[in-house]
Every structure is written in structure tokens, then in C-alpha cells.
C-alpha positions in Angstrom: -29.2 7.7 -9.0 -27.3 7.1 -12.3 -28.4 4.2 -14.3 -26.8 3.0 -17.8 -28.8 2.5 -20.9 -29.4 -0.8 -20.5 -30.6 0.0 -16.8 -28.2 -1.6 -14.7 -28.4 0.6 -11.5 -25.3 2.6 -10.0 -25.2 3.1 -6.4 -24.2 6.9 -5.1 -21.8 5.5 -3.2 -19.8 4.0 -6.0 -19.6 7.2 -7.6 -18.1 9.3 -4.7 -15.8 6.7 -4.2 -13.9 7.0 -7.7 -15.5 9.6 -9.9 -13.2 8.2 -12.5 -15.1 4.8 -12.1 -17.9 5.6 -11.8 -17.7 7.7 -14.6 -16.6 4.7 -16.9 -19.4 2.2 -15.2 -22.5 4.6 -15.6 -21.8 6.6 -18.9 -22.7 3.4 -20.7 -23.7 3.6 -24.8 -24.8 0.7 -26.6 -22.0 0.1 -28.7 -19.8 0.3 -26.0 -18.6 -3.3 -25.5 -19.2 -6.6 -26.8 -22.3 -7.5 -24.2 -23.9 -4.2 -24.9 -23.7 -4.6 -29.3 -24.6 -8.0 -29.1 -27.7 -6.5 -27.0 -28.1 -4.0 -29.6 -28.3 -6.1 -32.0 -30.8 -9.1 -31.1 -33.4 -5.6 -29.7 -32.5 -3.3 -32.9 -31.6 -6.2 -35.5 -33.5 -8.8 -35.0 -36.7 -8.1 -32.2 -37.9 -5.0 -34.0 -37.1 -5.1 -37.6 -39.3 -9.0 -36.7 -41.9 -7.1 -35.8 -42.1 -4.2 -38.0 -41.8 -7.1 -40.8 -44.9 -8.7 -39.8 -47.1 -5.9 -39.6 -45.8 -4.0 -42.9 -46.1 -7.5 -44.2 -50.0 -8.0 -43.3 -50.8 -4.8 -44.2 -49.1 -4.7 -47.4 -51.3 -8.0 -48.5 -54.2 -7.2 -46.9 -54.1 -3.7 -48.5 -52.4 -4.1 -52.0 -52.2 -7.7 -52.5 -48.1 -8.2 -52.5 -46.8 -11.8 -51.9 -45.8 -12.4 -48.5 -42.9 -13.7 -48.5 -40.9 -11.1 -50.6 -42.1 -8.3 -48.6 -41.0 -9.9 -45.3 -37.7 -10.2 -46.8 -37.8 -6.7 -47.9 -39.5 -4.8 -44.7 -37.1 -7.1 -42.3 -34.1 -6.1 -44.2 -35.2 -2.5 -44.4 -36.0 -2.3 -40.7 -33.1 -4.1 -39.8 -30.4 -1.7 -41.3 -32.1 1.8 -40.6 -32.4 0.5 -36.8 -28.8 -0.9 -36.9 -27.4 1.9 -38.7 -28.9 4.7 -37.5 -30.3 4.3 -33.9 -26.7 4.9 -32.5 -26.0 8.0 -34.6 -29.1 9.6 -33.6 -29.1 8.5 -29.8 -25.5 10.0 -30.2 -26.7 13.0 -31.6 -29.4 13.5 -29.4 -27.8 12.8 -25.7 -24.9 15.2 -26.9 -22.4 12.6 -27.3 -20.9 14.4 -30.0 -21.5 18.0 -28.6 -19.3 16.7 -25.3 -16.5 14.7 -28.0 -16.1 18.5 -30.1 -15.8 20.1 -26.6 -13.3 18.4 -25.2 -10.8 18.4 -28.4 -7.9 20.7 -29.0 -7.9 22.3 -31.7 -5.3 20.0 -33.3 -7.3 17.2 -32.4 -9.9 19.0 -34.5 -7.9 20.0 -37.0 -6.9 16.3 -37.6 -10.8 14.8 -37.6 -11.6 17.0 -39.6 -8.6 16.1 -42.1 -9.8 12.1 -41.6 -13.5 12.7 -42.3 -12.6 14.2 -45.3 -10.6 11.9 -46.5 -13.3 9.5 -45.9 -15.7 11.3 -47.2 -13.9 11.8 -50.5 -13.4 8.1 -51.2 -16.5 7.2 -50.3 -17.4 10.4 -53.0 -14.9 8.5 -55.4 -16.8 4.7 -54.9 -20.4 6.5 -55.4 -19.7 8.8 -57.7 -18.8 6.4 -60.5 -21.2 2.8 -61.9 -18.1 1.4 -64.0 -15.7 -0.3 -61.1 -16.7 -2.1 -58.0 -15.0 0.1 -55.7 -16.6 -0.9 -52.6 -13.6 -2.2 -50.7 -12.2 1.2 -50.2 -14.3 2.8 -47.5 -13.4 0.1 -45.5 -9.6 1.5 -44.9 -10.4 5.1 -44.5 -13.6 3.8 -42.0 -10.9 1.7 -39.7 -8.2 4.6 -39.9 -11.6 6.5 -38.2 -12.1 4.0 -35.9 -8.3 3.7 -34.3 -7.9 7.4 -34.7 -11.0 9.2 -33.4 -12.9 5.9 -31.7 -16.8 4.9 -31.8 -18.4 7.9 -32.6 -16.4 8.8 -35.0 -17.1 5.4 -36.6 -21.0 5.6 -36.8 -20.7 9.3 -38.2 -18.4 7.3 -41.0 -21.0 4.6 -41.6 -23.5 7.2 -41.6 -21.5 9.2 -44.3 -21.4 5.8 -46.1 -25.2 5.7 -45.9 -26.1 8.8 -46.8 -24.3 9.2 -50.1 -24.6 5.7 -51.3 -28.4 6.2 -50.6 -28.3 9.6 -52.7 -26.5 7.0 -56.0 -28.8 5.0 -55.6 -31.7 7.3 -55.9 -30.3 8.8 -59.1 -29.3 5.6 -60.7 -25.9 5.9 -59.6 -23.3 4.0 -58.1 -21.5 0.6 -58.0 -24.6 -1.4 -57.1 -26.1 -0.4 -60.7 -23.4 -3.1 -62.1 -25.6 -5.6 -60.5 -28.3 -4.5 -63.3 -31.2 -5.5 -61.0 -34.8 -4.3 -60.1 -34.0 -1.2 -57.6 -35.6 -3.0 -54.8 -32.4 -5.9 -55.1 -29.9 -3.4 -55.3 -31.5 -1.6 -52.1 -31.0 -4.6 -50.7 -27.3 -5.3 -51.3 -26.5 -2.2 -50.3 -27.9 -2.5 -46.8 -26.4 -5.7 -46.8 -22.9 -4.0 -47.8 -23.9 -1.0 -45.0 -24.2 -4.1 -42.6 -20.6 -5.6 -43.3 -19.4 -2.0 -43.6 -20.9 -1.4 -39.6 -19.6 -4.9 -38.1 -16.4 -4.7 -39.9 -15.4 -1.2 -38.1 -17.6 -1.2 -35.1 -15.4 -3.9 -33.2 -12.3 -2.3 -33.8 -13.6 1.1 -32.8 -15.2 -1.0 -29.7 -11.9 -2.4 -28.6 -9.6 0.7 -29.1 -12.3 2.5 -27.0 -12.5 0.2 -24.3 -8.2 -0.1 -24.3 -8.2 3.8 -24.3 -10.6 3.8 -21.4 -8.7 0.8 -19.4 -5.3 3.0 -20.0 -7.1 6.2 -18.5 -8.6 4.3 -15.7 -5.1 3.3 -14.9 -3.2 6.6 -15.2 -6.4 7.9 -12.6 -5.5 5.3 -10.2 -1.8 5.3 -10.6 -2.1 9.2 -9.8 -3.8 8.5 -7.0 -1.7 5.7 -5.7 1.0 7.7 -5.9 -0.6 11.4 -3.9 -1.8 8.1 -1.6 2.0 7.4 -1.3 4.2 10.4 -1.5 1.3 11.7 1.1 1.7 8.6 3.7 3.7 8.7 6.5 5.4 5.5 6.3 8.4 5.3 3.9 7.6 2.3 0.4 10.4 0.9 -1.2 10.3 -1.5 -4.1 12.3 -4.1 -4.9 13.1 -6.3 -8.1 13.7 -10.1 -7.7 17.7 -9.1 -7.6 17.0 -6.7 -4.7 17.8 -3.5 -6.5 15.3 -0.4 -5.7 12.9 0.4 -8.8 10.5 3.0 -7.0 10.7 4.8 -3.7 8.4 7.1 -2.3 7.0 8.5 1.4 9.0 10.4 4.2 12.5 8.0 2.9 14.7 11.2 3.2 13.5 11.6 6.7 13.9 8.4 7.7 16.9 7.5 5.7 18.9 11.0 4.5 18.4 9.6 0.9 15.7 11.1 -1.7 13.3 8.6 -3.4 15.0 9.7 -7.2 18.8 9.0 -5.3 17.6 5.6 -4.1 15.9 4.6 -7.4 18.7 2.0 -8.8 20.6 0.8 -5.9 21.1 -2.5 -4.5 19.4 -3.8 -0.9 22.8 -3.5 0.9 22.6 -0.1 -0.1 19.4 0.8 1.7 20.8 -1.3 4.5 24.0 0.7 5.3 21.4 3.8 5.7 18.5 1.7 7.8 21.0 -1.5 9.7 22.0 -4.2 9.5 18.5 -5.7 10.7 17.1 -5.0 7.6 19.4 -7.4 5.8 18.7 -10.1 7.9 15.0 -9.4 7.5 15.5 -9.5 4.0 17.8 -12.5 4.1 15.4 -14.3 6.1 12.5 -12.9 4.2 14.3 -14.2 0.6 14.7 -17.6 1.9 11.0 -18.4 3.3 9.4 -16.8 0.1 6.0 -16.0 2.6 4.5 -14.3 4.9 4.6 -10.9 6.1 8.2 -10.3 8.6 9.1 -7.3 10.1 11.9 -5.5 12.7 13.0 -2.4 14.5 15.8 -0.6 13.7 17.6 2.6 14.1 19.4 4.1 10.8 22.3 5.3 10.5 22.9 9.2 11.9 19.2 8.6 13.0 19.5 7.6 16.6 16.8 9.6 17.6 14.2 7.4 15.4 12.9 4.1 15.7 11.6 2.4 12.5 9.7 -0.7 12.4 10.5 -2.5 8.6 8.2 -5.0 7.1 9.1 -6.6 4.1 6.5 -8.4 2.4 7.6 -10.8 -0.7 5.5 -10.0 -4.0 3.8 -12.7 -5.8 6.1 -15.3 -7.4 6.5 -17.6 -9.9 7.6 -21.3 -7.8 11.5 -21.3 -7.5 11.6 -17.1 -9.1 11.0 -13.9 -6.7 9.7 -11.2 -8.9 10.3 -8.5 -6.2 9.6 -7.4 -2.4 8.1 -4.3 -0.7 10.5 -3.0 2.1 7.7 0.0 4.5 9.3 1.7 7.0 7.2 3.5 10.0 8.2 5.6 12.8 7.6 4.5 16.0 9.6 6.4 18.0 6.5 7.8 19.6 4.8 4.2 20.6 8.4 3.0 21.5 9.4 5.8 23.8 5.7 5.1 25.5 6.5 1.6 25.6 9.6 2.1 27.2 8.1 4.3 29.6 5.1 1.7 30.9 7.8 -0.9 31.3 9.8 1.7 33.4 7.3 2.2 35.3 6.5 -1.1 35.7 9.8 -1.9 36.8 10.7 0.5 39.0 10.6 1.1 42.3 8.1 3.8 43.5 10.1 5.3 46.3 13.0 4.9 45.1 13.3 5.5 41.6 15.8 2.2 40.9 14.7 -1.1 39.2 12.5 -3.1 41.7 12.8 -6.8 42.3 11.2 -7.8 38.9 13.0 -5.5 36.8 15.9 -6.2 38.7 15.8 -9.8 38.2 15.1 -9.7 34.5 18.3 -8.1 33.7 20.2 -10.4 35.7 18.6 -13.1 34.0 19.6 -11.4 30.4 22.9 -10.7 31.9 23.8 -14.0 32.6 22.3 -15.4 29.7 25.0 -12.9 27.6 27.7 -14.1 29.6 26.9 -17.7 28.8 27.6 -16.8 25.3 30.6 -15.0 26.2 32.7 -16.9 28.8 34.8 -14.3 29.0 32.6 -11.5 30.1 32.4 -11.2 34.0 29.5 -10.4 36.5 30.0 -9.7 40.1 26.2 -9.3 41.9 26.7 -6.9 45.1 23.6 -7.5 47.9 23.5 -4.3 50.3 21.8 -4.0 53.4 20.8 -0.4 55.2 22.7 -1.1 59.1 20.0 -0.8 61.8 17.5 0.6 59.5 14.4 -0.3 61.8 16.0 1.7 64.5 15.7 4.5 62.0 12.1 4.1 61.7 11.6 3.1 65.0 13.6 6.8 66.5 12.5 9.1 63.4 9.4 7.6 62.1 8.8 6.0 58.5 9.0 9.2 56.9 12.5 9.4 57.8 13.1 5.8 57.1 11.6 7.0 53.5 13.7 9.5 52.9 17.1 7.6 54.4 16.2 4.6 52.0 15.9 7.4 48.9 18.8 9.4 49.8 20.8 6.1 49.9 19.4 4.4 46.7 21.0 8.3 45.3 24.5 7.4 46.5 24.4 3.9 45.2 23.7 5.2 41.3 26.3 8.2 42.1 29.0 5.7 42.6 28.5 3.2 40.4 29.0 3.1 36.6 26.7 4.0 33.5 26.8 0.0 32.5 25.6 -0.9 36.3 22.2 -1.9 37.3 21.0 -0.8 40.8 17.8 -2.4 42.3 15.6 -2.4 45.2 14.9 -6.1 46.2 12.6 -5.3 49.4 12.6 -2.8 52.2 16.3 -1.8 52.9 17.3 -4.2 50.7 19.2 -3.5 47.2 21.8 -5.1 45.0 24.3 -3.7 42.3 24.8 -5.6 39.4 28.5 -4.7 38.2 29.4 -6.0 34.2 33.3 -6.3 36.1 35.2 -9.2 37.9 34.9 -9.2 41.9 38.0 -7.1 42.3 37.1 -4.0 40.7 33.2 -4.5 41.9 35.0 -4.8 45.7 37.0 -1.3 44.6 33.3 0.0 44.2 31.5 -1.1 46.8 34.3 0.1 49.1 33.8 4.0 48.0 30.0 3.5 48.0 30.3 2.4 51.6 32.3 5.6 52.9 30.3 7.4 50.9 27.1 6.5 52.8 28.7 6.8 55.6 30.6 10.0 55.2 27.1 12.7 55.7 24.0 12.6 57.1 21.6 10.6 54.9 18.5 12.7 56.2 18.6 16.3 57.5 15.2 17.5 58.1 15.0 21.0 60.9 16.5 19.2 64.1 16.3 15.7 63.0 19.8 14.1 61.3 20.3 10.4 60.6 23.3 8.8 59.9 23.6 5.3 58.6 26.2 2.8 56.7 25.5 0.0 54.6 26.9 -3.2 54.7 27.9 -5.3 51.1 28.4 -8.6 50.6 29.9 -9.7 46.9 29.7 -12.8 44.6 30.9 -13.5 40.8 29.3 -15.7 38.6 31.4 -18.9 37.7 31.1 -20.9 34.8 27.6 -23.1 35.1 26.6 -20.9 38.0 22.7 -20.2 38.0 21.1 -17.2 39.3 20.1 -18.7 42.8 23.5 -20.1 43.7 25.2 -16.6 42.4 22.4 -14.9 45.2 23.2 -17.2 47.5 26.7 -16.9 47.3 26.2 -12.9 47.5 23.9 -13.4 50.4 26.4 -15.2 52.6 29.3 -12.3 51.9 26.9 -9.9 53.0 26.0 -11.9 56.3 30.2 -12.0 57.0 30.3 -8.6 56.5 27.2 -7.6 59.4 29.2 -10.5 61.4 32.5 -8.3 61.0 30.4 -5.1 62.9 28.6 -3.8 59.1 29.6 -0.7 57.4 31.9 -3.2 55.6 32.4 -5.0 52.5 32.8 -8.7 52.0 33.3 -11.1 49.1 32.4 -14.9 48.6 36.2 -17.1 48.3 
């Protein structure tokens, strides 16, 4: 288990997740953000240097005498500052901070701190080195230039620099803090004071560009894997702008659409529409105008016919009356929709047979008619068919036979009629032809089907041989005609025809 400094536990599991994040949760330092120096500084500024104060306080009247008051001030303020000041330098130095931040620079990189610390060092040089001018202002530019260039380490090494040679002036008289012309004790004390401002002064601003510097890592990692996650998917992402013009593609879209991602980068939605249908620019359409919800449609693009694609278009987040932008995913479902297709052809087909049964049979007249309601000009003619004397065929040759005469039959009847036709098997020998025609050319039809029945043998098995004819009766659908009184009008054709002596053909007035 990894914990941060200030012991705030970080689960395994987190950090197999994202190593990136977990990374930036668990390697905690405290200076790292505001919550962690404020921290810092009630435990190493305040808490401590209190206690330290009191102790060195009673010991130093109890021992030699000294007033109390002034050494509390002086032990508090001398606690304070080493602890501030130095505790993250050496906890730096110690945890190989520092050994990991020269490790993982270029050589440039190093090139360039190096260049910055001494620059800083040598002002800092300039400001000490001298007791006439109160110089003490210009650390504090070379200490920021530290702090946006090379971050919070580089800023408590600087302060540290700070302390280290100021503390040498001081011990040899030196310095701006001699213009003061005060007891050495006072002039310690500024300068911690002046160390203090120094350290709160840069440490923010190293604490901020750190934490934006992390923030814009964290979101290059996850935009890199975001974008393995999509160029690796198998459904096809398209962005949109609130004008419908493509700003990102990704995913199988040349597979799916002939076009590569980089080609489809900058053109309009009726672009991307011409390649994928026109049912994705009503789903967009319709998609635009609700501004909610998740839609979504099948379609088959362009020169693609052997794919189905199912498009969802989901609207992004918008401001009320403004669309910033949408997020068209395309998936192939060819697979599930060929196995679709396949349970509902099972489901309505006929098992002997092979044709639609009386369900499936039914449903597409329904749909049929409903079509032609919308277009009074397109015709349907429904042909009922009857097998002649078919229970004498079962009742001579058996039900095998009768099988096999009803199969060989249901053959002829999708051999002669058309690819736009729908043959079904309503029950036993019965079937029926739906024909997308008028009643003439349905008669035509149905007038080569029966001598076509008729013509050979329907079963020929060793010495058994069955002939048979069918008889046909016809009806079109009239304007306002419903689906029982178009069957019942084919249903009393086909009872004229078995009255005229079957293997005929007859058609409602």
C-alpha cells in the first residue's frame, strides 16, 4: 500500500487502474498544494517552533536567568524559520526528490538550471556582499524566474541559497541587515523575517505552476489513452461542432464509410450523410431539433450494401437555445442483423415447405396494403390456391407422398412467379400468391403456374407417380378494401374455379 505524507491511504486498486493517477495522488510532498502548505505550516510554523519556544524558554530562565518574554520571541522565531525553511529542503534531499528531478532532465534542461541558479546565486552574492544599499528586493525576481522555470524544488534550493549566504553576512558583519545598526540578535531576526516573505512570496507560485504542469500531463496521459481507446474500438466516432461540421474522426470510419478520419476532418454533416444515408440526416435533423436524449437508426452506406450500421447521435451539453456539438457512433451490426433476420425467417416460415407460413404471410399483406394506402396507384391482386383432390393423394400414397406433392408444388409456385411476389402456406394444401400487379397480369400468372403443375408428375418415387393440378381463385384490392373482404373476395374466385371442374383459374368481377 502507498500512502502520502500526510497519510491519506491509496488503495492498490487505484493505482493499476491509471498509473498516471495514481502516480499524482500518492507521490504527495508537503508543499505540494495549498491544503498540504497550509498543513505545513500550522505543524512546522506554528505547533513546533510553540513548543520548542517554551522549553528553550524555561530552561533559558531557570538556567541563566534571561527574561522570558524576549527569549520566547527569539526561540519561536528561530524555530519557526529553520523548520519552515529547511524541513522541505532536507526531506527533499533525503527521499531523493532531487536525485529523481536531475535524472529525469536533458541535458539542456540541465544546462539551463544550471544557467538560472547561477544567476540567482550571483544576485543574491551581489545583495550580501555589500552593507551600503538595501538590495533586498532583488532575489525576489531571480527566485520567481526559478519557480515558473524549474518548479518547487527548485524554489526551496533558491530560498535555501538565500539562507545560506545571508547567514554567512551576517556572521561576518556583513550584509544589508547591518544598515539597521542593531544588536545581532534584531538583525537575526529581520532576516528570518525577510527569509519568511522571501519563502511565501515564491512558494505559491512554484505551487501553482506545479500543480498546472501536473493537471496538463494528467491530461495529455488521458487524452493518449482516449484516443488508443478510440482508434482501437470497433465502432466508428465522429464529432461534430454546433454547425454540424466534423472536427475529429476516429475508429474503423474508412471501413464503414470509404473515407479516412484526416479526409473527414472539416466537412459538413451532409457530407458524412451522402457516404452513410439519408437516415442519418433525418436522425440528425430530428436529433437538432429535440436537443435530448440519446436517438439512433440503421442504415446501409453508400457502396456498402453488404454492412448494416446502427448510428446514434447523441447531442453534447448545451448552453439553452445554442448546441455546442453532437457525437454521431457508428457500429456494425451486420452480424446480429443477419441473425435477426434469420430467427424471423424461421419464425415465419413454413417447415415443410420452405414459403412464408400463415403469420408471415399475413404480415406482409398487412404492410402491403398499408403501402398501397399511401399510394393509390400501386395495385395488389391476392391469388388463393388450392391442391385438387389432395386427400385422395394421401389417402392412395400415404402422407409422405402428400409431403412431398405439397413441397414439389409450393417449388413451382416460387418458379413462376416474380422476385417482388410473396408466396405463402395458409394451412394444409392451402397457399396464396401475393402479386404487387393489377388482376390482369396476376391472371396471366396464375394461368402458367397452373399448367405448369399440371404438366409433370409432382412426386416420382420407384413405382409410385402423382399427378395433380391446382385450382386459383383471384381478387384485387379496391380502394377502402380491408384485408378480410380482399380474402374473401379471393376465396369465392377460387370456389368458381373448383365449381368449373379445378385445374382452372378464376377472378372476382
Amino acid at each position: 500500500m502507498v500512502r502520502s505524507t500526510w497519510a491519506r491511504p491509496c488503495w492498490p486498486h487505484t493505482c493499476c487502474v491509471c498509473p498516471g493517477v495514481a502516480r499524482a495522488r500518492c507521490d504527495r510532498d508537503i508543499l505540494t498544494d495549498g491544503r498540504t502548505i497550509v498543513r505545513f505550516l500550522l505543524a512546522a510554523g506554528l505547533a513546533a517552533p510553540l513548543l520548542g519556544a517554551i522549553l528553550g524558554t524555561a530552561v533559558a530562565a531557570a538556567i541563566f536567568g534571561q527574561p522570558a518574554w524576549p527569549s520566547f520571541v527569539r526561540w519561536f522565531c528561530s524555530n519557526a524559520l529553520g523548520f519552515v525553511i529547511f524541513t522541505p529542503f532536507f526531506k527533499a534531499v533525503f527521499d531523493g526528490s532531487y536525485a529523481r528531478a536531475l535524472e529525469s532532465q536533458s541535458r539542456t534542461d540541465l544546462l539551463r538550471g544550471i544557467a538560472m541558479f547561477a544567476a540567482h546565486a550571483g544576485v543574491t552574492l551581489i545583495v550580501f556582499g555589500q552593507s551600503r544599499m538595501p538590495l533586498l528586493f532583488l532575489p525576489f525576481p531571480t527566485l520567481l524566474l526559478l519557480s515558473f522555470g524549474l518548479g518547487r524544488l527548485a524554489t526551496q534550493a533558491g530560498v535555501m541559497m538565500v539562507a545560506v549566504i545571508g547567514a554567512i553576512a551576517l556572521i561576518h558583519h556583513g550584509g544589508p541587515m547591518t544598515i539597521l545598526h542593531q544588536d545581532m540578535a534584531f538583525e537575526v531576526v529581520c532576516f528570518q523575517l525577510y527569509l519568511a516573505v522571501l519563502l511565501c512570496t515564491a512558494l505559491p507560485v512554484a505551487t501553482i505552476v506545479a500543480s498546472r504542469a501536473e493537471a496538463r500531463t494528467l491530461l495529455a496521459e488521458r487524452e493518449e489513452l482516449l484516443r488508443l481507446v478510440m482508434a482501437h474500438s470497433p465502432d466508428a466516432i465522429i464529432g461534430l461542432d454546433g454547425a454540424g461540421v466534423c472536427r475529429w474522426a476516429d475508429g474503423p470510419v474508412y471501413d464503414y464509410l470509404g473515407l479516412d478520419p484526416d479526409t473527414l476532418v472539416g466537412l459538413p454533416i451532409d457530407a458524412v450523410v451522402a457516404r452513410a444515408g439519408l437516415a442519418l440526416g433525418q436522425l440528425y435533423r430530428e436529433t437538432v431539433r429535440g436537443h435530448d436524449g440519446l436517438r439512433t437508426v440503421e442504415l446501409r452506406p453508400a457502396g456498402q450494401a453488404h454492412l448494416t450500421l446502427e448510428a446514434s447521435l447523441r447531442i453534447a451539453p448545451h448552453d439553452p437555445g445554442q448546441m455546442v456539438g453532437s457525437v454521431i457512433t457508428l457500429r456494425d451490426i451486420t452480424v446480429r442483423k443477419a441473425r435477426e433476420m434469420a430467427i424471423s425467417r424461421r419464425i415465419e416460415t413454413d417447415d415443410l415447405t420452405g414459403v412464408f407460413n400463415r403469420a408471415g404471410f399475413r404480415q406482409r399483406l398487412a404492410r402491403a396494403i398499408e403501402t398501397a394506402d399511401d399510394m393509390p396507384d400501386r395495385r395488389l391482386t391476392l391469388a388463393l390456391i388450392d391442391v385438387d383432390h389432395f386427400k385422395a393423394i394421401n389417402d392412395t400414397h400415404g402422407h409422405a407422398a402428400g409431403d412431398a406433392a405439397l413441397v414439389e408444388i409450393a417449388r413451382r409456385l416460387m418458379t413462376g412467379t416474380r422476385e417482388a411476389d410473396v408466396v405463402g402456406r395458409l394451412s394444409g394444401d392451402e397457399f396464396a400468391i401475393l402479386f404487387r400487379c393489377g388482376v390482369e397480369a396476376a391472371r396471366a400468372i396464375c394461368d402458367r403456374i397452373v399448367r405448369l403443375v399440371a404438366a409433370e408428375p409432382i412426386v416420382t418415387a420407384g413405382n409410385v407417380v402423382v399427378l395433380a393440378s391446382i385450382s386459383c381463385g383471384l381478387a384485387e384490392l379496391r380502394p377502402g378494401m380491408s384485408r378480410e373482404a380482399l380474402f374473401d373476395g379471393a376465396d369465392l374466385a377460387l370456389y368458381e374455379a373448383k365449381r368449373a371442374g379445378r385445374n382452372a383459374v378464376r377472378a372476382v368481377a
